[in-house]
C-alpha positions, 0 to 999 in steps of 0.5 A: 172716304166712307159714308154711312147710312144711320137709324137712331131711335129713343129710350122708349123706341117710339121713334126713329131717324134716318140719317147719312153722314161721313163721320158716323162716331161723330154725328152719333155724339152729336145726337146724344149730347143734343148738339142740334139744339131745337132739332127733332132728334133733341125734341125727342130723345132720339140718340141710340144707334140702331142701324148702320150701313157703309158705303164708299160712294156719296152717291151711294149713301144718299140714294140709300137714305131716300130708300129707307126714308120711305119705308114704312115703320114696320120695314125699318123696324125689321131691318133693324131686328135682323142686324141688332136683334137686341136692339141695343145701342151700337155707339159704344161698338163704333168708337 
């Protein structure tokens, strides 16, 4: 089974999130129709996919969301504008 490592922001791109997940179409639907009610994703907007990675290991995967959990903004900010230059949302690209 695939898992994949995530990075979400809103529609001003003031914020992102980090995330891991096994089914990446799912989790993604559940950030836009803020299904984790009262989360900090639905307290600000979060829900366009910026950023993925596969990995076929949980192991894997975990280990990568640690990583990139502690890189600074601006990291994360050119890891992103290297695989989305646009930086558009990539939900639509995964269904």
């Amino acid at each position: 089974m695939d898992m994949y490592v995530y990075i979400l922001t809103n529609a001003s791109k003031s914020s992102l999130y980090v995330g891991v997940t096994s089914n990446l179409v799912q989790r993604v639907w559940k950030h836009k129709t803020e299904f984790y009610e009262g989360s900090y994703t639905s307290k600000y907007h979060i829900n366009q996919l910026m950023y993925y990675e596969v990995y076929a290991k949980p192991e894997q995967a975990i280990i990568r969301e640690k990583q990139l959990k502690l890189f600074r903004r601006q990291k994360k900010i050119d890891l992103i504008s290297k695989f989305n230059p646009t930086w558009r949302d990539l939900y639509e690209d995964i269904m």
